[in-house]
N, C-alpha and C positions, 0 to 999 in steps of 0.2 A: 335503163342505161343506154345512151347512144353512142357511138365510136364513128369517128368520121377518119377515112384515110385519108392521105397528098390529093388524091385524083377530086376530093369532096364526094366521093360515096359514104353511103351512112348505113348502120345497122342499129338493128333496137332488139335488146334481149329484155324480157319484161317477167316480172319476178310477181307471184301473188302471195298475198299474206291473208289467211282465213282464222277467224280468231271465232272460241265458240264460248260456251258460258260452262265452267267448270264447277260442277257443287259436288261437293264429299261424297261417296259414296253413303248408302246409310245400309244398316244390318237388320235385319229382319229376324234372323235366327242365329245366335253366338252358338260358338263350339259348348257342348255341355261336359262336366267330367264325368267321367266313368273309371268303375273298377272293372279289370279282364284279371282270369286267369293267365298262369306263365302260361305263352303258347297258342294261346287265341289270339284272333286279331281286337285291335283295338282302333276303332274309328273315330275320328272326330269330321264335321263338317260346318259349314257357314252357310248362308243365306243373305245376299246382300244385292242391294240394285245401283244402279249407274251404266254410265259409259264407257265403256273400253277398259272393266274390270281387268285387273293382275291381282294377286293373290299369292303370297312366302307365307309359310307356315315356319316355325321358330319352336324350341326346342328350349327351354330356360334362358330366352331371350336371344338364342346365335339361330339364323336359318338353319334351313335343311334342307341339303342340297337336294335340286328337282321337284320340291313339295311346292308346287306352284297352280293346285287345281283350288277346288273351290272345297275340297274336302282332301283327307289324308289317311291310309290306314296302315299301319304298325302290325305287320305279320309276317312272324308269329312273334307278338309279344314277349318281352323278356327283363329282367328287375332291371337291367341298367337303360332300358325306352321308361324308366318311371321318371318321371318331372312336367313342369309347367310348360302345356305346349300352347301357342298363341298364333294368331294370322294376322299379317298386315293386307290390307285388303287398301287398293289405289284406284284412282283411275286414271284417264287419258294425260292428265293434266298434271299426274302425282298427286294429287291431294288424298289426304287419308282420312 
């Protein structure tokens, strides 16, 4: 962009745009299920490669607030942490 004033002075503010090649993340190792005891911890983890990995662990489909690592653990487990936990796993570009 240039902008010229009255006087015919000029300025150039110049903008880059970097565009990179986005492919899905891909998973190496899915969360497996496990049974715990009430009161033990209960973990689940993932294993996945890419770029600029994020990661929401999910709860019968609703997030969980802060569970944004690349694993999650539930301590001290208790009957109502029982359900289907899941991760969306993204990268730079959001692709899933």
């Amino acid at each position: 962009m240039t902008a010229t004033d009255v006087n015919n002075n000029t300025a150039t503010k110049t903008a880059i745009v970097t565009v990179t090649s986005c492919i899905a993340p891909s998973i190496s190792l899915n969360p497996v299920s496990i049974t715990v005891c009430e009161k033990k911890p209960a973990t689940f983890s993932v294993t996945a490669a890419g770029s600029g990995l994020t990661y929401q662990w999910r709860k019968n489909s609703v997030n969980i607030s802060g569970a944004t690592a690349s694993n999650i653990i539930i301590s001290p487990a208790i009957p109502t942490d029982a359900g289907c936990y899941d991760v969306v796993v993204k990268n730079s570009c959001a692709i899933q």
